[in-house]
DRENDO-1510 file (C-alpha; in Angstrom, 1 decimal, always signed):
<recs>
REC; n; res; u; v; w
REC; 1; UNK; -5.8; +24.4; +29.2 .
REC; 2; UNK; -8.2; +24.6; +26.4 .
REC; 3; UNK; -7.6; +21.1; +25.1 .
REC; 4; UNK; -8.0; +19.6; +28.7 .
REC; 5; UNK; -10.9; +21.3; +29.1 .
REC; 6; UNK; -12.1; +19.7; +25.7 .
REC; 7; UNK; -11.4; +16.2; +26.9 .
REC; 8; UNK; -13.2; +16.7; +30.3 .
REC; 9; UNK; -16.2; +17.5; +28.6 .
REC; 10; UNK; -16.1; +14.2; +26.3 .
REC; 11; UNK; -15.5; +12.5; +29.2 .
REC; 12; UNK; -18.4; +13.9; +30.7 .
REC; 13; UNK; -20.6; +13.7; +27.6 .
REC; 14; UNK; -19.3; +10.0; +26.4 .
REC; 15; UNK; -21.9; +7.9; +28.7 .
REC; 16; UNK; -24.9; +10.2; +27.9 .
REC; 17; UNK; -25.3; +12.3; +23.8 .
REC; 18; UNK; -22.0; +10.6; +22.4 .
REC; 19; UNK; -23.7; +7.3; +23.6 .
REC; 20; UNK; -26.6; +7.3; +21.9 .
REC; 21; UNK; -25.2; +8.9; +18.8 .
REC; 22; UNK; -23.0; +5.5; +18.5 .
REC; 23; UNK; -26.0; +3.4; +19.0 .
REC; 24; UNK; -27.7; +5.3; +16.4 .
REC; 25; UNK; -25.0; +5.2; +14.0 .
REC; 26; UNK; -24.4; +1.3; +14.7 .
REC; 27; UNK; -28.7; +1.0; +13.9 .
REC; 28; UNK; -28.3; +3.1; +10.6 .
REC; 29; UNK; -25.6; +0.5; +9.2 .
REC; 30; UNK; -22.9; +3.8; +9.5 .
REC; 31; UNK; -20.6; +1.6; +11.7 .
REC; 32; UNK; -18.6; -2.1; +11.1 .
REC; 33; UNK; -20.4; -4.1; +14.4 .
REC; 34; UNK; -17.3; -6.6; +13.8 .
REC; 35; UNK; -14.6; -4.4; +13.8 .
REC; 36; UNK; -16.3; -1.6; +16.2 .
REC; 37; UNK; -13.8; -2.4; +19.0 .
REC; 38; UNK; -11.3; -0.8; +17.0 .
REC; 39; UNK; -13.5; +2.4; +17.6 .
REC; 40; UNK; -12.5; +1.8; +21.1 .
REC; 41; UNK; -9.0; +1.9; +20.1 .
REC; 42; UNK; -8.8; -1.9; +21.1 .
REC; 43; UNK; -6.7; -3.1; +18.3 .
REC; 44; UNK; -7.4; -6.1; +15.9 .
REC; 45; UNK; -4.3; -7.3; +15.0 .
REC; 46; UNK; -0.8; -7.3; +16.9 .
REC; 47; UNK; +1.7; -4.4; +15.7 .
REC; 48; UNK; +4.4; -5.3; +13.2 .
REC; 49; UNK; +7.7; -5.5; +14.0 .
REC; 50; UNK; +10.4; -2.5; +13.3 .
REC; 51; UNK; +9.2; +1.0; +11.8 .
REC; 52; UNK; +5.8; +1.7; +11.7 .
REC; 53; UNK; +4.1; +4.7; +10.2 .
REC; 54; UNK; +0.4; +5.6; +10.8 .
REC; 55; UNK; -1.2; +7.4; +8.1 .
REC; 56; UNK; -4.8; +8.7; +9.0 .
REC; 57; UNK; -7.9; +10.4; +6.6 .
REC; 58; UNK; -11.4; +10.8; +7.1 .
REC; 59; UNK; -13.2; +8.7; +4.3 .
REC; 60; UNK; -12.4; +7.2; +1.0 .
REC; 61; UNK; -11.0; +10.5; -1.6 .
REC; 62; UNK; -8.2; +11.1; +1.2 .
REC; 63; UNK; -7.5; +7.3; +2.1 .
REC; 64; UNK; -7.1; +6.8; -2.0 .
REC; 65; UNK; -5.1; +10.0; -2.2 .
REC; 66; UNK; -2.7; +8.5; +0.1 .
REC; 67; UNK; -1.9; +5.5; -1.7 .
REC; 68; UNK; +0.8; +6.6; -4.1 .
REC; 69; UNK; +2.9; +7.7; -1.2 .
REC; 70; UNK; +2.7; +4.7; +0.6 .
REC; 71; UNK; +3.7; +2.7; -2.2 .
REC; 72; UNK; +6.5; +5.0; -2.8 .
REC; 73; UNK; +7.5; +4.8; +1.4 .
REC; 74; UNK; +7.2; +0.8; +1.0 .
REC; 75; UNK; +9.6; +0.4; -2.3 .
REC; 76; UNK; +12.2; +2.8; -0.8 .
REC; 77; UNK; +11.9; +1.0; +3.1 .
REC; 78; UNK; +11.8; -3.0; +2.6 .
REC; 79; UNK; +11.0; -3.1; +6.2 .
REC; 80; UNK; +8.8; -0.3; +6.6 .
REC; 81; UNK; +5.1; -1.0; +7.9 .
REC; 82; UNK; +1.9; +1.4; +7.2 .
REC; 83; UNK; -1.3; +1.4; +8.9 .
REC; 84; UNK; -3.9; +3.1; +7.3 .
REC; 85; UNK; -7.1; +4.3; +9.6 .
REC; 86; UNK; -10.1; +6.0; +8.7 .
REC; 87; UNK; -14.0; +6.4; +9.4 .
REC; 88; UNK; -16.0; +5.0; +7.0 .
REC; 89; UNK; -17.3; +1.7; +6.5 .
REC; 90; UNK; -17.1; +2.2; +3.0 .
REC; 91; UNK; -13.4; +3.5; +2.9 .
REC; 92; UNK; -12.4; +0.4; +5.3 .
REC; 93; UNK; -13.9; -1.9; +2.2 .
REC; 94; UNK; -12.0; +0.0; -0.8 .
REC; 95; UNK; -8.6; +0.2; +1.4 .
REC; 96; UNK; -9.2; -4.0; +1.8 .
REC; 97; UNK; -9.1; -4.1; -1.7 .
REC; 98; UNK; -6.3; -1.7; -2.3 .
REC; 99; UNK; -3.7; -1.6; +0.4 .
REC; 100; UNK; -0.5; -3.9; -1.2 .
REC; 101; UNK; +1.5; -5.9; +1.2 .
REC; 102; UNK; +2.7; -4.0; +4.5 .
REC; 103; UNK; +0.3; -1.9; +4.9 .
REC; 104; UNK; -3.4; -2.7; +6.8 .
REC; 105; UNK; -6.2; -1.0; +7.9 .
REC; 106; UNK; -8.0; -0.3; +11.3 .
REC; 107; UNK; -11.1; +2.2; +12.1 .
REC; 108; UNK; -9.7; +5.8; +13.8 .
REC; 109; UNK; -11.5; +5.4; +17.0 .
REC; 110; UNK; -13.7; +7.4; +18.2 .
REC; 111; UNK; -13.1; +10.9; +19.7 .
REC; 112; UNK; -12.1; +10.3; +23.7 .
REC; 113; UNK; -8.8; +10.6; +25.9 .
REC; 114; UNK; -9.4; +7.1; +26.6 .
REC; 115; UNK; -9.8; +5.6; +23.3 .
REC; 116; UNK; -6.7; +8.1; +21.6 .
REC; 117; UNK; -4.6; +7.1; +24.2 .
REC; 118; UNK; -5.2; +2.7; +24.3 .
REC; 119; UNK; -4.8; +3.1; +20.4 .
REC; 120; UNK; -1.4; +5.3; +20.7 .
REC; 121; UNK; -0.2; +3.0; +23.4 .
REC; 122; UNK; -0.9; +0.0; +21.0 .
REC; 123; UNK; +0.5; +0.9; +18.0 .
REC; 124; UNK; +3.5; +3.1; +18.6 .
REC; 125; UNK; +4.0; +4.6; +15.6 .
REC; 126; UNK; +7.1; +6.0; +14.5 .
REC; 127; UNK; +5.6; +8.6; +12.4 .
REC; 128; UNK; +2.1; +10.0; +12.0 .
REC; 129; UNK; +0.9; +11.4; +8.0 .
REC; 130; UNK; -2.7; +13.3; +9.1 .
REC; 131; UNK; -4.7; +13.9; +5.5 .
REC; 132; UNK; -6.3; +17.1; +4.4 .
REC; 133; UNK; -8.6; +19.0; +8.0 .
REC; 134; UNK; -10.2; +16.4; +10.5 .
REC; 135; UNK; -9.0; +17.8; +13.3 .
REC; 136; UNK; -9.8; +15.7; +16.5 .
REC; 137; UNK; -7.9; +17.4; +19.4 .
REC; 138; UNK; -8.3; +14.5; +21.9 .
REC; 139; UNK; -6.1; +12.2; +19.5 .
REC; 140; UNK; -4.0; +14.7; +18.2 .
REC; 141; UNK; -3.0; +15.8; +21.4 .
REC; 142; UNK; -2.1; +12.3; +22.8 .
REC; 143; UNK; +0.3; +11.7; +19.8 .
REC; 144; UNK; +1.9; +15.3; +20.6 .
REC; 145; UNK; +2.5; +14.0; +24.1 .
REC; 146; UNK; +4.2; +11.3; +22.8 .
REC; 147; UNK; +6.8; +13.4; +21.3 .
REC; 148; UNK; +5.9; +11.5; +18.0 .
REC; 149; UNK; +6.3; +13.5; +14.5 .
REC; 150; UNK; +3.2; +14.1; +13.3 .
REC; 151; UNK; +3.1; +15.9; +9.6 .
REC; 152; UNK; -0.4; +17.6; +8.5 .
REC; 153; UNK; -0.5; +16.0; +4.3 .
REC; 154; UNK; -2.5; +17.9; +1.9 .
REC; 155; UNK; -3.8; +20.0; +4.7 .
REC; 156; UNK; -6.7; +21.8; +3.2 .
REC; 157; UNK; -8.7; +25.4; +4.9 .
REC; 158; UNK; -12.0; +26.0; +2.8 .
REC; 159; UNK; -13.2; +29.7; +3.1 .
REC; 160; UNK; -15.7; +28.7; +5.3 .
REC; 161; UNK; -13.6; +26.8; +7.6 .
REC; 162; UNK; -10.9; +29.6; +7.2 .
REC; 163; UNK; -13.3; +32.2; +8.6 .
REC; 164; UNK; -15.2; +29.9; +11.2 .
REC; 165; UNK; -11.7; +28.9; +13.1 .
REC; 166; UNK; -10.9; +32.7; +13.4 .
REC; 167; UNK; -13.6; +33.2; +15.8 .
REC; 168; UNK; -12.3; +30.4; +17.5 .
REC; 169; UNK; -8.5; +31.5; +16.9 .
REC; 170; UNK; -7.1; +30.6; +20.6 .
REC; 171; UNK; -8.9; +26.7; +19.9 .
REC; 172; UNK; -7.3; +25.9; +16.1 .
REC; 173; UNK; -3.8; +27.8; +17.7 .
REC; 174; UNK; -3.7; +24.7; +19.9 .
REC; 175; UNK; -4.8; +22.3; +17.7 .
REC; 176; UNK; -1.9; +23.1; +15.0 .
REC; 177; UNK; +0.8; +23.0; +17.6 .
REC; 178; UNK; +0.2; +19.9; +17.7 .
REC; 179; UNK; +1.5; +19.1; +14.4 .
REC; 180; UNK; +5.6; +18.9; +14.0 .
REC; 181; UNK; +5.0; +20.2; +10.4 .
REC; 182; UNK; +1.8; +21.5; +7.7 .
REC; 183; UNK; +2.4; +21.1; +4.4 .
REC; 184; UNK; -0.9; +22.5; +2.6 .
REC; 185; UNK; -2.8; +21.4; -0.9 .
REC; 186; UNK; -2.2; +25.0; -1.9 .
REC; 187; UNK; +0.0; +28.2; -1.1 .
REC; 188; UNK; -3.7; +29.3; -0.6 .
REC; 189; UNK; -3.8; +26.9; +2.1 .
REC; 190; UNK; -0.7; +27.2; +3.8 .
REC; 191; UNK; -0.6; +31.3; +4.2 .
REC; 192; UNK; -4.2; +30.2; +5.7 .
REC; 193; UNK; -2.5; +27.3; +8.0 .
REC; 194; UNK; +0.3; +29.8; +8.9 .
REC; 195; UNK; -2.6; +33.0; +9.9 .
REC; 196; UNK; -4.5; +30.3; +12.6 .
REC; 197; UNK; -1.2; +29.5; +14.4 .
REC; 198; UNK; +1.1; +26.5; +12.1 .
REC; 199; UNK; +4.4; +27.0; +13.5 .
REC; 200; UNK; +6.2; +25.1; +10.6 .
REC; 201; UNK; +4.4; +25.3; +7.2 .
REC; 202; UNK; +5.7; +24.2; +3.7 .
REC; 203; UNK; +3.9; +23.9; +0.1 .
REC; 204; UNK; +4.7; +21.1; -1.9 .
REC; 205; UNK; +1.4; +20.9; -4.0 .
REC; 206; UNK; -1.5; +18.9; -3.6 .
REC; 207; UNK; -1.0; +14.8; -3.5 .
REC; 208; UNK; -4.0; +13.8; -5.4 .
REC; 209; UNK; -2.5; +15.3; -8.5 .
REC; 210; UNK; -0.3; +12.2; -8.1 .
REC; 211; UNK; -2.7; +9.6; -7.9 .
REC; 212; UNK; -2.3; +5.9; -8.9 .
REC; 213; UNK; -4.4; +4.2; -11.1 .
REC; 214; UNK; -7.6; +2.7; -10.1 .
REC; 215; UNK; -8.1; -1.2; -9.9 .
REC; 216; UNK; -9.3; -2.5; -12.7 .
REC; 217; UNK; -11.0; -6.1; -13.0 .
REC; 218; UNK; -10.1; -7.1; -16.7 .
REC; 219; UNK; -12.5; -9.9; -17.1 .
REC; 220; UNK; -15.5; -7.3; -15.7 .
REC; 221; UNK; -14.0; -4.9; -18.4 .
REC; 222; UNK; -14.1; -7.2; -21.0 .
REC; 223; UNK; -17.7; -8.2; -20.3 .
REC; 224; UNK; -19.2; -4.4; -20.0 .
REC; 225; UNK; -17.4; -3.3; -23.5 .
REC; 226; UNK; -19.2; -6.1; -25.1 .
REC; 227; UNK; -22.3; -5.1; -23.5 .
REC; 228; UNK; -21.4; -1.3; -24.7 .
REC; 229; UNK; -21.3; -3.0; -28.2 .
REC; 230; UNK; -19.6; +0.0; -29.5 .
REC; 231; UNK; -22.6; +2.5; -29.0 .
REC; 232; UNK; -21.9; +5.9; -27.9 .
REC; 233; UNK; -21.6; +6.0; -24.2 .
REC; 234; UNK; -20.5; +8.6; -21.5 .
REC; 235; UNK; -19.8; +8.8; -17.6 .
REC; 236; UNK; -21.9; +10.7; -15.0 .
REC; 237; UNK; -19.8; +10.2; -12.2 .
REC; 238; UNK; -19.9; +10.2; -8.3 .
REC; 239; UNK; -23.6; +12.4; -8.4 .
REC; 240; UNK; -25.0; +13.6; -5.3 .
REC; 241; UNK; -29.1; +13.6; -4.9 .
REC; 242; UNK; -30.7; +15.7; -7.2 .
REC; 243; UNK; -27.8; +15.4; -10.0 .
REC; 244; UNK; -29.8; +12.8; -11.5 .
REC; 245; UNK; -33.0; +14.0; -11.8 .
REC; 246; UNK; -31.3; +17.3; -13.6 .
REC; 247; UNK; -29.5; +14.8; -16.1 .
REC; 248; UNK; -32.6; +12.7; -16.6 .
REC; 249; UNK; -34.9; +15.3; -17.6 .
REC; 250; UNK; -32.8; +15.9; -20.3 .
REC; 251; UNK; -31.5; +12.5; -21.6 .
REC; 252; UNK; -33.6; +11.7; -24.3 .
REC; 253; UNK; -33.5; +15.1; -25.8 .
REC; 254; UNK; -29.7; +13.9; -26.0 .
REC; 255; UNK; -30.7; +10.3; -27.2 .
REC; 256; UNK; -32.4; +12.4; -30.0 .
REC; 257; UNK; -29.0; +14.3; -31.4 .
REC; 258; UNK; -26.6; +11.4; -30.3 .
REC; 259; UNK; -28.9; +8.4; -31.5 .
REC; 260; UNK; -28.3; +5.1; -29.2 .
REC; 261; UNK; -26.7; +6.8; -26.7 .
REC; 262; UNK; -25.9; +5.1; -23.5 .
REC; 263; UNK; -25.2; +7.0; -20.0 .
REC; 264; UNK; -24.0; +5.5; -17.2 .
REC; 265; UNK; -24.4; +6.4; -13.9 .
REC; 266; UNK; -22.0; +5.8; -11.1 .
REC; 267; UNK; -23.3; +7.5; -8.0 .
REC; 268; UNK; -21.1; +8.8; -5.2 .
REC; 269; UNK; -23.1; +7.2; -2.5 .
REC; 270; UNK; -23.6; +3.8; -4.2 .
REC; 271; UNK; -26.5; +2.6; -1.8 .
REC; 272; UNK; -28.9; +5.3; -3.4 .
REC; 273; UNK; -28.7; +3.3; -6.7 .
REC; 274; UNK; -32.8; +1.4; -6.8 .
REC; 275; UNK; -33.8; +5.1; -5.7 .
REC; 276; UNK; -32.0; +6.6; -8.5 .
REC; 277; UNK; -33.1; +3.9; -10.6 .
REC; 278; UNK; -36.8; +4.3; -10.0 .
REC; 279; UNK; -37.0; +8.0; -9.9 .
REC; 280; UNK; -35.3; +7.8; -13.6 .
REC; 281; UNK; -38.1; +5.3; -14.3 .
REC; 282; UNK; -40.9; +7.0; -12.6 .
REC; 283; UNK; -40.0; +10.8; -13.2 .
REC; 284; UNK; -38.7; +10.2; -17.2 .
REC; 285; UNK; -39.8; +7.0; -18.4 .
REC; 286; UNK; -36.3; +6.1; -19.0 .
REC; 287; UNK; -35.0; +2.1; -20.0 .
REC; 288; UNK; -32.4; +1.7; -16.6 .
REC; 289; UNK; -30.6; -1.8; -15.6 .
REC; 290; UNK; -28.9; -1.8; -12.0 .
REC; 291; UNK; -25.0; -3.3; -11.6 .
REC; 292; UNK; -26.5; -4.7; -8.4 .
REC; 293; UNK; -28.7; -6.7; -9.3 .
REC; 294; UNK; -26.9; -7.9; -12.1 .
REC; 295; UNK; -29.3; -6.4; -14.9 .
REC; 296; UNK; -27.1; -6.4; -18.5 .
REC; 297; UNK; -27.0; -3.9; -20.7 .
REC; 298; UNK; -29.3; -4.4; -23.9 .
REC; 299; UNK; -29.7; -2.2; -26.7 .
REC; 300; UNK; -33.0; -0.8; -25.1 .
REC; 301; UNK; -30.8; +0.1; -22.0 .
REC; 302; UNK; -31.1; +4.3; -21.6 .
REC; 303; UNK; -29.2; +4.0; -18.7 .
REC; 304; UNK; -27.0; +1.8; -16.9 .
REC; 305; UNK; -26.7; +2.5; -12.8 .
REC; 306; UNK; -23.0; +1.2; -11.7 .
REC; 307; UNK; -24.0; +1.1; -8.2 .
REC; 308; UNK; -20.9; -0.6; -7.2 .
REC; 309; UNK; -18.1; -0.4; -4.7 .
REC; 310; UNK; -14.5; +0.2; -6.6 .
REC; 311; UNK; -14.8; -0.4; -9.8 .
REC; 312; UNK; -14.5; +3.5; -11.6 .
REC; 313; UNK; -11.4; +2.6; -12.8 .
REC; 314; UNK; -13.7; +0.0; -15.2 .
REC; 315; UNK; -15.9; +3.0; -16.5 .
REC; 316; UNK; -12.9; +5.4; -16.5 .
REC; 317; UNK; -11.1; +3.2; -19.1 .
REC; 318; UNK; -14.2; +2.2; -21.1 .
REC; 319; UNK; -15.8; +5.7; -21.2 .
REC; 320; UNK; -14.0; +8.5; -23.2 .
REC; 321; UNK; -16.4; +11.4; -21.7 .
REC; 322; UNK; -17.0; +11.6; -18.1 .
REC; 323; UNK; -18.7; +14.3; -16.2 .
REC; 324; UNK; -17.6; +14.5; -12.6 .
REC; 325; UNK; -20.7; +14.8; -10.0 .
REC; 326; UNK; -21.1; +17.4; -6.8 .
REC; 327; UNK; -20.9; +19.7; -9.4 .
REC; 328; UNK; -24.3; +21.1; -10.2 .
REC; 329; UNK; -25.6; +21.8; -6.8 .
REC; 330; UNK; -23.3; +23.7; -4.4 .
REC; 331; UNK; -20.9; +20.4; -2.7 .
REC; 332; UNK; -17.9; +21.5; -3.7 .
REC; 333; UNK; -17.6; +18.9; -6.6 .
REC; 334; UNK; -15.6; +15.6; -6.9 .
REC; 335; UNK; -11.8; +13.7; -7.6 .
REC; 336; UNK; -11.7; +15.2; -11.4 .
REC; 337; UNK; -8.3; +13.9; -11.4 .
REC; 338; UNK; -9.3; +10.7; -11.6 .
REC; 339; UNK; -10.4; +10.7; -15.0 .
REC; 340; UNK; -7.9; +12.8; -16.5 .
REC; 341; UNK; -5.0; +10.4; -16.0 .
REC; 342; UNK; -7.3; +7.7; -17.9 .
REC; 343; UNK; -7.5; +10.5; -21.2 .
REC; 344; UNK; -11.3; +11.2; -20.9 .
REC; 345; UNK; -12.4; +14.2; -21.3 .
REC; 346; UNK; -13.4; +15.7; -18.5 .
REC; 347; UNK; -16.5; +18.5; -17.9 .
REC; 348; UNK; -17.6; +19.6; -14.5 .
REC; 349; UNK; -20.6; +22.2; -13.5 .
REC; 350; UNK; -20.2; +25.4; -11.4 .
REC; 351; UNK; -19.6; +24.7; -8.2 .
REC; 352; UNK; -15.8; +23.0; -8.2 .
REC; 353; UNK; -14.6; +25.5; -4.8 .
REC; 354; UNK; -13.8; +21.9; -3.2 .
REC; 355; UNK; -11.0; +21.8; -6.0 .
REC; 356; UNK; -10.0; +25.8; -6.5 .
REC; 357; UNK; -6.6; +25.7; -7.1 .
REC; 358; UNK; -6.7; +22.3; -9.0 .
REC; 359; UNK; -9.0; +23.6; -11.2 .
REC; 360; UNK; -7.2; +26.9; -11.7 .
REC; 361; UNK; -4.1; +24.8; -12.5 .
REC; 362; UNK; -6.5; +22.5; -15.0 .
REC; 363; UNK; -8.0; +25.6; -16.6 .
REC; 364; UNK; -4.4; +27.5; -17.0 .
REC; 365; UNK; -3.8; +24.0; -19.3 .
REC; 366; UNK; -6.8; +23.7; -21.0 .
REC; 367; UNK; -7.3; +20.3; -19.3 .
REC; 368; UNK; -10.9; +20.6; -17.7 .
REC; 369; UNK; -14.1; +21.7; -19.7 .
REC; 370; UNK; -16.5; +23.5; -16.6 .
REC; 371; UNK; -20.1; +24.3; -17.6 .
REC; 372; UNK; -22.7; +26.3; -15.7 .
REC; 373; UNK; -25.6; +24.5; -16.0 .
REC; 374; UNK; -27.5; +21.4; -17.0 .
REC; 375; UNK; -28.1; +22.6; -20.0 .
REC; 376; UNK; -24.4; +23.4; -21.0 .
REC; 377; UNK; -23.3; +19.9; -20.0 .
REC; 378; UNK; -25.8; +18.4; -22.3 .
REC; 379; UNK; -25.0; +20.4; -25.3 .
REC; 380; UNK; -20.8; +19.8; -24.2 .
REC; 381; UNK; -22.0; +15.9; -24.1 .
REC; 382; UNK; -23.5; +16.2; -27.4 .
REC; 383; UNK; -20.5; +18.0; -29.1 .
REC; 384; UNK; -17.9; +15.5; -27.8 .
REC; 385; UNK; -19.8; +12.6; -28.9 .
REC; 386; UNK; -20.6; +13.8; -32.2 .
REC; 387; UNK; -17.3; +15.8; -32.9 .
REC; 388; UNK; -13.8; +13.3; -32.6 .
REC; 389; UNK; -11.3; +15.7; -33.3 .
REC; 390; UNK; -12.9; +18.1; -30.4 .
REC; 391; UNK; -13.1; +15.3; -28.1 .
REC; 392; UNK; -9.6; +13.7; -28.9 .
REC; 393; UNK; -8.3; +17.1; -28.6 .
REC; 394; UNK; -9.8; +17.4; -25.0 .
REC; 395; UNK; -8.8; +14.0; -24.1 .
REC; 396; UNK; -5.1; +14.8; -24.8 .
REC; 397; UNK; -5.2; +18.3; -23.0 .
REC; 398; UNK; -6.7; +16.4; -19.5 .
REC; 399; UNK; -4.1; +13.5; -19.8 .
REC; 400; UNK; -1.2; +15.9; -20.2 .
REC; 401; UNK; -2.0; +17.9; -17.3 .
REC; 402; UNK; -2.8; +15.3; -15.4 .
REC; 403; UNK; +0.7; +13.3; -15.8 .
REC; 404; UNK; +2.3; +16.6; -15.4 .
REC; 405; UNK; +1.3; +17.0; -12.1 .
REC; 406; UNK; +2.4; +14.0; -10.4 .
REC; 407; UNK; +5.7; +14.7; -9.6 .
REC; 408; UNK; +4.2; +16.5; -6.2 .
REC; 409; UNK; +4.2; +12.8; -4.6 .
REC; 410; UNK; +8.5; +13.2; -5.2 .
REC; 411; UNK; +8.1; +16.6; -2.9 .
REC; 412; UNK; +6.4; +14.9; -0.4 .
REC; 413; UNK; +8.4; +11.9; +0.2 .
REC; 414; UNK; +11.5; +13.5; +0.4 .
REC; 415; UNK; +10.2; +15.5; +3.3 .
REC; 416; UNK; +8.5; +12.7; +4.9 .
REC; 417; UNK; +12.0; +10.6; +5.2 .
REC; 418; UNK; +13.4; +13.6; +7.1 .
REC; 419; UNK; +10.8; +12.8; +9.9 .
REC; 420; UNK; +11.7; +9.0; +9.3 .
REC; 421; UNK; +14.2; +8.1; +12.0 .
</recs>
């Protein structure tokens, strides 16, 4: 009852607020205008032939996360087909890069009975892999109607989230039945999925922990170490607004006790790299080149901004100390897995509760260094740089916990080819 009083009200709503939200999104550059049919759930491209599995996430960290398993699902099924969807122009543009043969990509459309259900009738799938906690009931209910299995992968319940669906307990009880099975990150987050209603829910560990490696262009690679001309460099990567500015005040008191020191920047949100780049300039009177507009690295260069669209795994394999953004203000923090499997050392700030029980697995090994402060991370950055034996010992700690905790994906694929008819 609840859920089809849900879709009423989109119905209702679509022509009038949802409306001019799209619009708005379309101006602001937040939407692809040659692909936004697929937003209607009008496909753009005819549906493969034989088994087809549809494997959905939100934006780019849960698209990536999936890519192990669909690698794994492709070598064991030589006929198997994957569709990838998500909701972000920018994840559409890294799956393009990423996806191998077999498996495509198309924009999840956009919350209504009418969109969920021309997309469903479209593609068929034979099996549906949801990623981590966007929940849209309208869709979720049409695949539930369609007596398709539908498996909830890494399913993740923040504290916040935890306590805001128990206010609304009848609403996320109906949502979950939707899903044939929950297998949560954590056993934190399946006892949560089991308290708001999961019928079925298993823990099998959390899939980013088996992550592939990130592209790499060799000849870029090549270029950017000669550029580095062996000077002592390290990572500040995927920073959130205001992470900069915290760093910056304090880089050329680091320049003084690691002399030529080079930072690199790789922001989260690459668009925001000429207003990082300015501020540095404006606000420190730091030397900064832009990967955007092609500006090389030169030995007056303070800081390089990689304001670029998948290329971490160049600066992950370059740069033996990387500090992991969304950390110093309270976001939750980023992917420090990432880096780990490339044997950097790894330091992230306070606020990690996006990653809890990662990090409480990385901590119980030794493999993550976590600061409190800006101040901390400077003097950490200054003591790996100027101290190899502490930074090859952290380097090695990071890698082996990081390879050690890959064989989740084995877990997970096992149970998926139960569902696989």
């Amino acid at each position: 009852m609840l859920l089809k009083l849900y879709k009423t009200i989109l119905t209702i709503m679509y022509p009038l607020a949802l409306n001019r939200y799209i619009e708005k999104r379309k101006k602001n550059g937040k939407e692809d205008l040659a692909r936004f049919n697929e937003r209607l759930g009008k496909a753009s491209l005819p549906r493969p032939k034989g088994k087809l599995i549809w494997m959905h996430g939100a934006s780019v960290g849960e698209s990536v996360s999936m890519l192990p398993l669909i690698s794994k699902l492709l070598e064991i099924y030589p006929d198997l087909h994957i569709m990838v969807t998500t909701g972000t122009v920018t994840s559409a543009e890294v799956m393009a890069k990423r996806l191998p043969d077999r498996a495509f990509h198309q924009y999840i459309p956009l919350e209504h009975p009418l969109h969920a259900a021309r997309f469903i009738r479209h593609w068929k799938p034979d099996l549906v892999l949801w990623f981590e906690s966007e929940f849209w009931p309208a869709m979720l209910s049409t695949i539930k109607k369609r007596n398709t299995p539908l498996i909830l992968v890494n399913g993740r319940i923040s504290n916040k989230s935890f306590r805001r669906w128990q206010q609304f307990e009848f609403a996320i009880k109906q949502i979950l039945d939707c899903f044939t099975l929950c297998l949560g990150q954590s056993d934190e987050d399946t006892r949560r999925l089991s308290v708001l209603g999961a019928k079925k829910t298993a823990s099998l560990g959390n899939l980013k922990y088996a992550g592939l490696p990130l592209p790499v262009d060799q000849t870029k690679k090549e270029i950017m170490q000669k550029q580095f001309a062996n000077r002592p460099v390290w990572l500040v990567s995927s920073t959130h607004d205001d992470e900069e500015s915290k760093i910056g005040r304090f880089l050329k008191d680091l320049q003084k006790k690691v002399p030529n020191l080079l930072t690199v920047i790789a922001p989260r949100h690459p668009h925001r790299g000429v207003e990082i780049k300015e501020k540095l300039i404006k606000d420190y009177g730091l030397n900064v080149s832009l990967r955007s507009a092609n500006e090389n690295i030169d030995e007056t260069t303070d800081v390089y901004v990689a304001d670029t669209i998948g290329e971490l795994g160049i600066w992950y394999e370059l740069i033996p100390v990387v500090f992991i953004g969304g950390s110093l203000i309270p976001h939750g923090g980023q992917n420090f897995m990432e880096p780990s499997r490339y044997r950097d050392a790894v330091v992230v700030g306070p606020y990690m509760h996006n990653f809890t029980d990662a990090m409480n697995r990385a901590r119980a090994a030794n493999g993550i260094i976590q600061v409190n402060d800006v101040l901390e991370l400077i003097d950490m950055v200054e003591k790996l740089l100027n101290t190899p034996d502490f930074l090859e010992a952290k380097r090695s700690l990071a890698y082996e916990w990081a390879t050690s905790e890959a064989k989740v994906l084995d877990g997970i694929v096992e149970t998926v080819q139960k569902y696989l008819k």
